[in-house]
N, C-alpha and C positions, 0 to 999 in steps of 0.2 A: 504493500500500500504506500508505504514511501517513496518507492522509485517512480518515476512519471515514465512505466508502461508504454505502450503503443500503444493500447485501448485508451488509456486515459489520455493518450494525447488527442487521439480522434475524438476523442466526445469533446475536448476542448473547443477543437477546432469546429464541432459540429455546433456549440453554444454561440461561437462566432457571427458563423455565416446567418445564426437564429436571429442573432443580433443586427446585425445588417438589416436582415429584413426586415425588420421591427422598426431599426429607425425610418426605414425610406417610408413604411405605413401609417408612422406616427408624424411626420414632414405637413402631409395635410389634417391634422385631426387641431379642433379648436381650444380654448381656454376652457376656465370653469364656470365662467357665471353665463347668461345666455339670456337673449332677448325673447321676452316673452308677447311683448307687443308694444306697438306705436299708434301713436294719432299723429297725420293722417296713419290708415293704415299699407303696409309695402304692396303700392299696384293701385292704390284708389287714385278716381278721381275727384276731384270735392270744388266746387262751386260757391263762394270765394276762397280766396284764400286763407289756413288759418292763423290767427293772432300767436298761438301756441303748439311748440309740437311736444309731444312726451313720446319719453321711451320711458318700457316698465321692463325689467330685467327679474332674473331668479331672487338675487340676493343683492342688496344695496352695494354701490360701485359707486368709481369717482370719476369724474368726465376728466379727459388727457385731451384729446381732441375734437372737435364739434366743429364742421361746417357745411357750407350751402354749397352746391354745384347748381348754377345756373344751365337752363334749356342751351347756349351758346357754349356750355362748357368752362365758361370763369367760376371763379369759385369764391367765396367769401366766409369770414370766421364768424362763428357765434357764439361771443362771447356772453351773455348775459343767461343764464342758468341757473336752478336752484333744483337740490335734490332732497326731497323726498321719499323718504324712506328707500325704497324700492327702483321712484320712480324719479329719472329723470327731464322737468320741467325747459324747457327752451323757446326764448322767446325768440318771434320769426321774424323776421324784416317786414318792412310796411310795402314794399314795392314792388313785388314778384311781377314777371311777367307770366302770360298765360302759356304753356307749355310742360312740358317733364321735368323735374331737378329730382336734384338728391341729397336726401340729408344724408352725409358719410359721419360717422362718430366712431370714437375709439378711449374704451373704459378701463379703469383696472377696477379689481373685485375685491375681497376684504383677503382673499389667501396670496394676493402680489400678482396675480397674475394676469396681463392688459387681453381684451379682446377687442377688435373692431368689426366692422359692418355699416351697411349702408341700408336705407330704406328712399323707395324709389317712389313718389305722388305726382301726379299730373293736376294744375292747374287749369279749370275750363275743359282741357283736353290734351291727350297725349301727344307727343312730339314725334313727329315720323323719322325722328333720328333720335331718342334720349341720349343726354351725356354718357360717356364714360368714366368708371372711376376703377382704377386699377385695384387688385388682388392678390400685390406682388408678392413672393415671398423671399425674404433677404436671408440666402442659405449663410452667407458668412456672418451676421449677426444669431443664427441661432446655434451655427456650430461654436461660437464664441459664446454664448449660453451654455450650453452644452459640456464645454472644455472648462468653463472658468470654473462651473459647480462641479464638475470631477475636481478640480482643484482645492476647491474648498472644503470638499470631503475631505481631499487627502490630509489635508493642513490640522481638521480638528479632530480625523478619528487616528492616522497614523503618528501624527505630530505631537495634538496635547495628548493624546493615548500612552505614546511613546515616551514621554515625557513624565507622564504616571508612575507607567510601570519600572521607568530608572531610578524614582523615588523611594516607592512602595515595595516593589519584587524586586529588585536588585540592587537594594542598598546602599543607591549613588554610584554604583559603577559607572565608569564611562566607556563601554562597549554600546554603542550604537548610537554616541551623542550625534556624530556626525551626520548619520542616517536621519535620525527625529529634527535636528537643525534644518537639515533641507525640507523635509514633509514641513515643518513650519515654514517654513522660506514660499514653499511652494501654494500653502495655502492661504497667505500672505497676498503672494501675486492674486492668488485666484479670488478671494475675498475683493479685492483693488476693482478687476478684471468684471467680477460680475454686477459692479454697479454701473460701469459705462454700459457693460453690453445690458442690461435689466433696462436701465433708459432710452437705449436705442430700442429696445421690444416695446415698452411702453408706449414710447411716441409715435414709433412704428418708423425712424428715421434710418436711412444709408448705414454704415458702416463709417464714410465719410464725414462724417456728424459725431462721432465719440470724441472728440475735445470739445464738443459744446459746454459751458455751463449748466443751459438745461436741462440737457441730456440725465449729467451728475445729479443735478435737485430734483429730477423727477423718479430718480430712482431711487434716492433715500428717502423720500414723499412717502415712499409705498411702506409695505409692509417689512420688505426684505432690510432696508435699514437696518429697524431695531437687530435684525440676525445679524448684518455686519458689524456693528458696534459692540455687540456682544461677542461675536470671534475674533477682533481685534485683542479687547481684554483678553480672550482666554489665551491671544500666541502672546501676547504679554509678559501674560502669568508663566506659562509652559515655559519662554526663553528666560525667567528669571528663573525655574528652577533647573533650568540646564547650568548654570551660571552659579549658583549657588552650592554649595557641599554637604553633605551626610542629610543630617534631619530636619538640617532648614531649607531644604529643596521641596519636603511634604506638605506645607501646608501650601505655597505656590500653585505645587502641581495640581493638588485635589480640587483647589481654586479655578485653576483651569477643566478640570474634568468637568464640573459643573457647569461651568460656563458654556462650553461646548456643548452639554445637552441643551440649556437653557436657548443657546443660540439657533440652534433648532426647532424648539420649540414656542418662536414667535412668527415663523413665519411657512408658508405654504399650504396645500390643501388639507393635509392631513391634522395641520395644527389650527384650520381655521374651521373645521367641521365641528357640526354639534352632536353630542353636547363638552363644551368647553371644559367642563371640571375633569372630564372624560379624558378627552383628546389631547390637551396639551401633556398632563401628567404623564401619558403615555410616550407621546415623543420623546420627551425627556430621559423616559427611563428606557426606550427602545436607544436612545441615542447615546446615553452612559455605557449600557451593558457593549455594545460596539465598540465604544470607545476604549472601553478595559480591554476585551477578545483582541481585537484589529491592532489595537498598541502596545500588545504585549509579543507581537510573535517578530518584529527585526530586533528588539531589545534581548528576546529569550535565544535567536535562533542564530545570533552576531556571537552572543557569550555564549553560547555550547561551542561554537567554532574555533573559538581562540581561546576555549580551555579554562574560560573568566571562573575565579573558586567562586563569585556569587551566582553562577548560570545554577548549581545545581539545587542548592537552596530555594531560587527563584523560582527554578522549574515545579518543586515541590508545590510551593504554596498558588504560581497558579493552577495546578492539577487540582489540589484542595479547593480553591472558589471555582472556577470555571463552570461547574456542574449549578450553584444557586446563580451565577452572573445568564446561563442559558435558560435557565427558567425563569429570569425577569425579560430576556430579548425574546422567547417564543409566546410570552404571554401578553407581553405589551404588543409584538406584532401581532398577534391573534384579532385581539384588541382591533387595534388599526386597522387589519382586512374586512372583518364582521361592518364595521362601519361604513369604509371606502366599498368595498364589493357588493353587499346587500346579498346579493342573489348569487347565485353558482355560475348559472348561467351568463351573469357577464363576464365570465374570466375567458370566455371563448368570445362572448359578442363584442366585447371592445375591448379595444387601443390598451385603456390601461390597466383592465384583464388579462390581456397576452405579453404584458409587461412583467405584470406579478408572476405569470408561470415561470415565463423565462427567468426573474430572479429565487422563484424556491425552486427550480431545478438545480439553477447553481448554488444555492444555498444547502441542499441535500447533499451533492457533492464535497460542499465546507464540512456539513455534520459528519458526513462518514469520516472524511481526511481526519480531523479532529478526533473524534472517537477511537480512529486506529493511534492515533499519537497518545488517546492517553493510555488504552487497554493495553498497547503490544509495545510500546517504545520508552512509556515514560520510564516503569521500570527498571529496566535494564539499565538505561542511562543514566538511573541514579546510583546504580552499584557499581558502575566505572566503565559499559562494556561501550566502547568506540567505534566500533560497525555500526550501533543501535544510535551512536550517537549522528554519526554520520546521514543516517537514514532519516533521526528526525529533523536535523536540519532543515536537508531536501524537500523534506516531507511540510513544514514550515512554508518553504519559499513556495511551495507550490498551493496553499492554504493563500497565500499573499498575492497571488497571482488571480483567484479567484475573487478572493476579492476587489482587486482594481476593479475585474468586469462585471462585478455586484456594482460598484460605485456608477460605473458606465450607465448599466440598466437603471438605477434609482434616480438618475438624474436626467432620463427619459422622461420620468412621468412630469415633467417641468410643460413638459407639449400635449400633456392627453388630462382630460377631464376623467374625473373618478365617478363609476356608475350611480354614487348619490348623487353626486351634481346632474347627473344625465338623467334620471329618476326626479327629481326634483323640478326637474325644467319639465321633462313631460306632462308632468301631472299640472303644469299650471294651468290657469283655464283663458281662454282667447276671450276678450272681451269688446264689443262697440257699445257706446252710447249714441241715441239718436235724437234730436230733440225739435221739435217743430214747433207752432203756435199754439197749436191745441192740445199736444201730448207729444208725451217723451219716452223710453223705452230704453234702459239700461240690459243690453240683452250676453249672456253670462255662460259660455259652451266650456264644459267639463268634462274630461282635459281638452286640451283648448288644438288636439293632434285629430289627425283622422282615425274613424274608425269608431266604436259605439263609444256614443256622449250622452250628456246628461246635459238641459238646457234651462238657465233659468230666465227671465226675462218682469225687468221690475216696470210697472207700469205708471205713469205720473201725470196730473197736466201737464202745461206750458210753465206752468208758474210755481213747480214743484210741490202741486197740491194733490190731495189723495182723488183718482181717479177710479169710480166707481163700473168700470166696465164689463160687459155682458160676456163678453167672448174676447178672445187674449188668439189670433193665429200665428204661425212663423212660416217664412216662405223663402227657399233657398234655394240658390242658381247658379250655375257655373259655365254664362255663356262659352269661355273660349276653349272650354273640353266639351263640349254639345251637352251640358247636363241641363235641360227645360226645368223649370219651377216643378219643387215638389213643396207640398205643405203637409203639417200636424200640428193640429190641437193643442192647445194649454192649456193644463189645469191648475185652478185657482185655489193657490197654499195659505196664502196671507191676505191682505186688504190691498197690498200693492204689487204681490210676486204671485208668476205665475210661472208652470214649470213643464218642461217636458221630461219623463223620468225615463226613455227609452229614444234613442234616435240613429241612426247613423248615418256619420257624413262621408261619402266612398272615398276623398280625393282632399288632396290636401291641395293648399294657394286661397288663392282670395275669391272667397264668393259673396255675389250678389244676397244680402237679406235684405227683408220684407216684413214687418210688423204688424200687420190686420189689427187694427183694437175697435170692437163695437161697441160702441158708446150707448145706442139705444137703437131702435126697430127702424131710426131713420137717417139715423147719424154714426158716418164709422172712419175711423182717419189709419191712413197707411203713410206708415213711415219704414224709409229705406234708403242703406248704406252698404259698407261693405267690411265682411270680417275676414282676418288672416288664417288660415288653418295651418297645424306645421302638420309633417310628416307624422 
């Protein structure tokens, strides 16, 4: 199990090419929060123009970028906004001409991570050319994403880890300062690294744009900040106890251990998911127990080498913890997946399902390596036998190696939404209001996707007074896939809601509704707009 096999090299190499493919699948997959709808709505037309647009989103976000694309293609910013829970408020310019534009926006969400899009409205009538608005994808900004969080991995699980265990397991030896100095060095840059590039993803800017100022302050704006500021402390702390001798190196270090889960645990999906008293705790201590494992093996696997008297001692006592430090990392991951994954089923259906496989494949690979290190090697190595020690070395560096391409895979899921966020956005429900002189119709489709919904539809005057109406219909159309008007009955729940508790809508995009309200045997007013349906 030591030796790296021809088998084990192949299965390596076959977690590779898994790898590969994963990233080129994950290249187009979105953020985490997700537009749940807009006024106008994407594809109306609306007759005047309106005073206000909103977007209403999964989970509350911050506007990055907001602006107008005029029917000629000029484009103008929109600054004046106010957000809303949920929902983000923007006020429209007075002047539009009549034609197609676009409102293009670009948000980040409370776990740091930006998404944009655009929503398309015609004025009076559609343009027989509407603007363009690009959809580019800036591959050197995301592989620079990409590289800088490998980097920062390495910096706070190899470095401040590594930095621990020279304290704690070994005494203060200095077998592997030089190794944990670079892992700090390197997460160091990478920490630096991922705030240009976080900015450049936020704003959605070049590559050429990373000396902006903005660039900088839009990305310690975010969430991920508070995580650099706290990784800063902890290479801090870890290089004062490189620096330091015997037993005043331990409190530094454990300083830094800390800090390092902590830093972890302010930002990203997994630390912004609810419920918080949950989730954070948990990163924390998934990110410790790693920190210990991950930073103990060039500290342990440099002094078996060169023979260090404190490698065997060390070896001892992490043989002794290792087994409680695995049962705080598989239960805290446990944790984290039951929440992130939901269902089984999405470990196959998305992005960052076939993420997770691919890392507990290789994590299974870690467990075994490991488990042979301690059942068949520790042993021996501790009674003096030099084969054995030999072997675990090996056996170490290739423990070390696996994990780099764990680091790889975890900082994948930086590009793929977690099936709660995907679960969450589905289930929200499409909403139009419609309001006319005589009556108005807040009309309410649950979930707001194709396919069987639930419909609610609240009934009102003009002058948002109680409307005592006979008959409540809905009537829905989807000229440009040939779908003709079909209609169903509401029934009356409340004094102003009325409901449909069975319907289905075949086709998602935007259809034509219709509001039938019978006012009385002579009097009945129809109101109609148009609502988004997603996938």
């Amino acid at each position: 199990m030591a030796l790296m096999s021809p088998s084990f090299s192949r299965l390596a190499r076959l977690f590779v090419i898994a790898l590969c493919g994963l990233l080129a699948q994950i290249a187009v997959a979105c953020a985490h929060a997700t537009l749940n709808s807009s006024e106008p709505a994407d594809g109306a037309v609306v007759d005047p123009a309106p005073s206000i647009y909103a977007l209403t989103f999964s989970e509350p976000v911050s506007p990055l970028s907001l602006k107008l694309v005029r029917p000629d293609g000029s484009s103008m910013p929109l600054d004046q906004f106010e957000v809303k829970d949920q929902t983000v408020e923007i006020a429209a310019p007075n002047d539009l001409s009549r034609g197609t534009h676009v409102l293009s926006w670009r948000v980040i969400s409370a776990d740091g991570h930006p998404i944009g899009g655009s929503v398309v409205f015609s004025v009076g009538m559609a343009s027989s050319e509407p603007p363009l608005v690009s959809d580019h994808i800036d591959w050197g900004v995301r592989a620079g994403v990409l590289a800088s969080r490998v980097a920062l991995y390495i910096g706070l699980f190899i470095g401040v880890g590594g930095a621990f265990s020279l304290s704690w397991l070994l005494g203060g030896s200095r077998s592997a300062r030089k190794v944990v100095a670079v892992a700090l060095g390197v997460g160091l840059f990478g920490a630096v690294a991922s705030v240009g590039f976080q900015g450049l993803d936020a704003l959605g800017g070049p590559l050429a744009r990373i000396a902006e100022p903005l660039v900088w302050s839009t990305a310690m704006g975010t969430s991920l900040g508070h995580t650099i500021i706290a990784a800063f402390i902890a290479f801090a702390a870890a290089a004062m106890a490189l620096i330091s001798n015997g037993p005043f190196s331990r409190v530094p270090s454990l300083a830094a251990l800390f800090l390092a889960g902590a830093a972890l645990s302010l930002s990203g999906h997994a630390a912004a998911a609810e419920p918080q008293w949950l989730m954070r705790p948990a990163v924390f201590l998934h990110a410790l127990a790693i920190s210990f494992w991950v930073g103990a093996l060039a500290p342990l696997s440099l002094a078996l080498r060169r023979g260090d008297r404190a490698a065997v001692p060390a070896l001892r006592r992490f043989s002794a913890a290792i087994p409680y430090v695995l049962v705080a990392l598989i239960g805290a991951g446990s944790v984290l997946a039951v929440v992130q994954v939901q269902q089984p089923q999405a470990l196959v259906d998305t992005a960052y399902g076939q993420v997770f496989l691919v890392k507990l494949g290789l994590l299974a690979g870690l467990f075994l390596l490991a488990a042979a290190n301690r059942w068949r090697l520790t042993k021996p190595v501790v009674v003096g036998d030099g084969r054995a020690t030999k072997r675990l070395v090996r056996s170490i560096a290739a423990e070390t190696a696996i994990v780099l391409l764990i680091f790889i895979v975890a900082a994948c899921w930086r590009f793929t939404p977690p099936p709660r966020a995907l679960a969450a956005a589905a289930a929200q429900p499409a909403t139009v209001h419609i309001h006319a002189d005589k009556a108005m119709a807040f009309v309410q489709v649950m979930p707001g996707r194709a396919g069987d919904v639930k419909v609610s539809i609240g009934v009102l005057t003009g002058e948002f007074q109680r409307l005592d109406a006979k008959e409540v219909t809905l009537v829905l159309s989807k000229p440009d896939s040939g779908v003709e008007p079909f209609r169903r009955q509401a029934v009356r729940r409340d004094e102003a809601t009325w409901q449909i508790d069975h319907m289905t809508i075949p086709l998602p995009g935007t259809w034509r509704v219709r509001v039938d309200v019978l006012i009385s045997d002579f009097d009945k007013v129809s109101l109609e707009d148009q609502i988004s349906i997603r996938p």
